[in-house]
N, C-alpha and C positions, 0 to 999 in steps of 0.2 A: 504494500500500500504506500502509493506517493504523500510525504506529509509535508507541509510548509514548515514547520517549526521540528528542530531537533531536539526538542526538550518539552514533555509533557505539559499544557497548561491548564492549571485548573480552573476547575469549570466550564470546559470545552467541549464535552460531550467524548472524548475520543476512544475512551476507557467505556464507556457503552456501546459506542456504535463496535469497537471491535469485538467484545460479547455479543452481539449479535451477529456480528459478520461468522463467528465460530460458529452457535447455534445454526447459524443457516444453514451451514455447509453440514453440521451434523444431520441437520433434519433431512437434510435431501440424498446423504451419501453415506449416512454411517449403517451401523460399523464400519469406521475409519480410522485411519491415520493421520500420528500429528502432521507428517510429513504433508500425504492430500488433500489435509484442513490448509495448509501453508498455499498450496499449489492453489487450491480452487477460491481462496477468500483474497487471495492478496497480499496475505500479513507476512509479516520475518517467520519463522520457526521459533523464535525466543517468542515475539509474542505470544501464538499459537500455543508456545507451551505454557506458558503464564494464566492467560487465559483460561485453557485447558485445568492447569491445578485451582483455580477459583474458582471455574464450574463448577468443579467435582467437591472441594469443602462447603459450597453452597447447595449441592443433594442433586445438581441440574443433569450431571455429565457423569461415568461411570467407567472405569477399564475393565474391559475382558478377556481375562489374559487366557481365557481358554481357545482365544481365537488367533492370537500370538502368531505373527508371519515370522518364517525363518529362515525364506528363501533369501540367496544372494549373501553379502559377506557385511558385517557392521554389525549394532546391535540390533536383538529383538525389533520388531515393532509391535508395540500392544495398542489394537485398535482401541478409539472409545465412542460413546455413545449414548443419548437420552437416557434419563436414568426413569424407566417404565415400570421398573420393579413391582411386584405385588407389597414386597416391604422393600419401606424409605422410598418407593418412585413416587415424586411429590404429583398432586392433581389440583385442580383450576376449577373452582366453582363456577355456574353461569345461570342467569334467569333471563327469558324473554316473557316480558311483560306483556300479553298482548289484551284484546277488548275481553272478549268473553272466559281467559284465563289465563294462568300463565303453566313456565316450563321451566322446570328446575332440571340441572345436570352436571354430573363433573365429569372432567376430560383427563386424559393425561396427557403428557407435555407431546404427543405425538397427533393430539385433537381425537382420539378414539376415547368412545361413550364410554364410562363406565360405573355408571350410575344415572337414572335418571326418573322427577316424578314431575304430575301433574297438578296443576292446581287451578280450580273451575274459579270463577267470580260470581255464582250466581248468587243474589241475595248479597252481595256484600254494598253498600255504599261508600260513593266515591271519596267521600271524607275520610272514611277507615280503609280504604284497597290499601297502601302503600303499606299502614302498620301491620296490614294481615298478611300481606306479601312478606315482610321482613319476618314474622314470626312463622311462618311454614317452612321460609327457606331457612331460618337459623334450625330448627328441626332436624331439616333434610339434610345440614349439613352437618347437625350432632349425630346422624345414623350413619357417616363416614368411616370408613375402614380407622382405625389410630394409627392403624400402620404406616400410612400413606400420610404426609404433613399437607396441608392446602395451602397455598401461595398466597389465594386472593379470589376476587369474586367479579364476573364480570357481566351489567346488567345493558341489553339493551330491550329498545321499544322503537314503536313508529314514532313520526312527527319530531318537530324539531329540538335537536339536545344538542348541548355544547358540552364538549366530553371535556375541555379546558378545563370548564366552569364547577365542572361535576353537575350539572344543573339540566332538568328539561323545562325549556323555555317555552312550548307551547305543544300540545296536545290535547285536542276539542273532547275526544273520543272517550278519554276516562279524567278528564276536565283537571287535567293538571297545565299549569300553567307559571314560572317561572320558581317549579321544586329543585329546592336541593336535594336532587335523590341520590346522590353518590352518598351524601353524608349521611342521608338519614339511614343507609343500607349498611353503612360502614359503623356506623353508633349500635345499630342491633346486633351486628353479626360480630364485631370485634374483628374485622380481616378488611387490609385494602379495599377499595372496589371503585371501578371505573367502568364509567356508562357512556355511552352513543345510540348513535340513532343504529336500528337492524338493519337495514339496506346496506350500509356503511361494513357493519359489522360482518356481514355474510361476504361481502366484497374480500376485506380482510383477510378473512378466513379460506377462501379461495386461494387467494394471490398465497398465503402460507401452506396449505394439507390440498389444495387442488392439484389441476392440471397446469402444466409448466407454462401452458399460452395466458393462463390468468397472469402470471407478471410482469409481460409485454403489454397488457390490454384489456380489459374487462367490461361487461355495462350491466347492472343488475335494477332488474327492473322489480316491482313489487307491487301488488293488487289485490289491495285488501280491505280491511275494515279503514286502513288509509293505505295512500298510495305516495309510495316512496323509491327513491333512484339511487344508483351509485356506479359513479366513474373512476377507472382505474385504469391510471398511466403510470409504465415501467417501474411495478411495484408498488402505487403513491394513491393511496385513496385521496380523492378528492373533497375538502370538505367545504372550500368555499368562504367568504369574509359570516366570523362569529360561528363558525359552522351551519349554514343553512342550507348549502347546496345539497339538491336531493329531494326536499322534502315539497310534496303539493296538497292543496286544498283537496280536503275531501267532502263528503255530504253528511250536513248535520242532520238529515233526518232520518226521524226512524220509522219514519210510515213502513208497508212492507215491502219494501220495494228493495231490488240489490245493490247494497251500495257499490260492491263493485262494478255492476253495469252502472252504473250514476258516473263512478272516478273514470271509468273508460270514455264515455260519453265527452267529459269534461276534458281529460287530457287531447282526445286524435280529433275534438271537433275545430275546423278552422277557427279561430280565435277573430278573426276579421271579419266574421260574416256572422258572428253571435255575439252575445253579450255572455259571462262567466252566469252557466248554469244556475249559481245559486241564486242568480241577482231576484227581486220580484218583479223588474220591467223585463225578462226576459222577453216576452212576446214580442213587445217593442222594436219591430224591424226600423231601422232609423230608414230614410230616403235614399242614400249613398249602394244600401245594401238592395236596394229593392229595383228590379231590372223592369223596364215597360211591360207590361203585361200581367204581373204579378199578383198574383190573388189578393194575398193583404188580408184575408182572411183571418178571424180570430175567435178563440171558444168562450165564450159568454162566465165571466170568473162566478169562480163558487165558492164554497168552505176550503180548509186547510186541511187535508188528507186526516183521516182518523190513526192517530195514533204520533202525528209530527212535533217534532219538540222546535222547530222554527222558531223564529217571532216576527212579528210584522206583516206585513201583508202580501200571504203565502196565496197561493193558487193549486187548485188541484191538477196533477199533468194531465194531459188531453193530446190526442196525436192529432196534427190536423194537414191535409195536405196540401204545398206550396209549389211555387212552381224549381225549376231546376236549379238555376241560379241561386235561388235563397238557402233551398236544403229538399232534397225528395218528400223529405216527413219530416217536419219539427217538431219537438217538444218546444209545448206553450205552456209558459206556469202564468 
């Protein structure tokens, strides 16, 4: 590894980035050598071995000397490797928060399940979700092997979180709205934890335990109770100014209708020839939009869908049809 400075500076990140540079190359190659840790990350051999001993007193990294190469002339090589162990291979707690429940799980350092539960929302309110969330998952995580130490805990959800901040800054859907939820997860459970948005997350996780073409390039799309994105260039999730990028408007209501057919509607429909689905002048073709001929047509407004938690003056949908130019079938709220 090319360095500008011949002499370590503190506080410069470089003592991390080369534990990970290690990690990498174990994750993708080991059982290995220190030698093809050196070749494949870029580092000195001194590093590489340095490294290598603070993995292994930190429980990360492990030798196997039952795997001991001996061919050719010098010493031994003892490969090393993730330390997966049933005992001391440490594991990764995780929750995905999502509407209708969430998903507890621990990984080990190689992202394989090995442990995992469910947890519904039904009947909970949103004022108590987060404390009952933290008390299922401290639970789930007191039924842990002892054997195995845990690291840390890692929470995502939909809608917009700043993993900076520890903080979700807005999600309509389970009405949290600028939570500190890293902290409140890490006050119950007593162990790190660091949250993002899922789309983000999955991204991640790809470009790390996927397929080799995720770290050239990625785009993960998401369509659900919200609708969420995630871009990845040459390794590098994209998050965007305050972390925002990714995240889109979805539909506050809960008539019966699908929300994901509602977020699809709203993402792939022309944006120049509608107005944003939720508005209440949707019907509202302006003149610019509307070609000579043009029906102009509209459904005669009524109540607010039975069961919609809107406000304002909501319309029932109604298909009505328009001519070519406007949209074959529009939805008129």
């Amino acid at each position: 590894m090319t360095a500008t400075h011949s002499a370590p500076l503190p506080g410069d990140g470089r003592r991390e980035a080369n534990a990970a540079a290690v990690l990498r190359a174990v994750l993708e190659h080991g059982p290995v050598a220190r030698s093809t840790i050196a070749r494949v990350s870029g580092l000195s051999p001194a590093a590489v071995s340095r490294q290598c001993s603070d993995l292994g007193r930190a429980g990360l990294l492990r030798d196997l000397p039952h795997l001991v190469e001996t061919r050719g002339a010098g010493r031994p090589r003892t490969p090393v490797d993730l330390h997966t162990g049933e005992v001391g291979g440490p594991v990764a707690g995780g929750v995905h928060i999502g509407v209708p429940g969430s998903t507890f799980g621990l990984v080990d350092l190689r992202g394989r399940v090995v442990a995992r539960r469910t947890f519904p929302h039904d009947g909970i309110a949103r004022r108590d979700l987060v404390a009952r969330i933290a008390d299922a998952l401290r639970d789930f995580m007191a039924a842990a092997p002892a054997t195995r130490p845990v690291l840390g805990v890692g929470a995502v959800l939909g809608g917009w979180v700043d993993p900076g901040a520890g903080r979700v800054v807005r999600h309509d859907a389970l009405g949290l709205h600028e939570r500190p939820l890293a902290d409140e997860l890490a006050g119950a459970l007593g162990l790190p934890v660091r949250i993002d948005n899922h789309a983000r997350a999955i991204a991640q996780s790809e470009i790390l335990f996927g397929h080799s073409a995720a770290r050239r390039s990625l785009v993960h799309l998401f369509v659900g109770n919200v609708v969420d994105a995630a871009i990845g260039i040459a390794g590098v999730v994209h998050r965007g100014p305050a972390s925002g990028a990714g995240t889109w408007p979805t539909c506050p209501c809960r008539a019966p209708t699908s929300r994901a057919t509602a977020a699809v509607r709203a993402v792939w429909r022309p944006r120049s020839r509608t107005r944003p689905w939720w508005s209440p002048r949707y019907a509202k073709v302006s003149s610019p939009h509307r070609s000579s001929g043009c029906c102009g047509r509209r459904p005669r407004a009524t109540s607010a869908p039975s069961g919609c938690c809107a406000t304002g003056p909501v319309r029932s949908a109604r298909r009505w049809p328009c001519c070519s130019t406007c949209s074959t079938r529009t939805w008129w709220w």
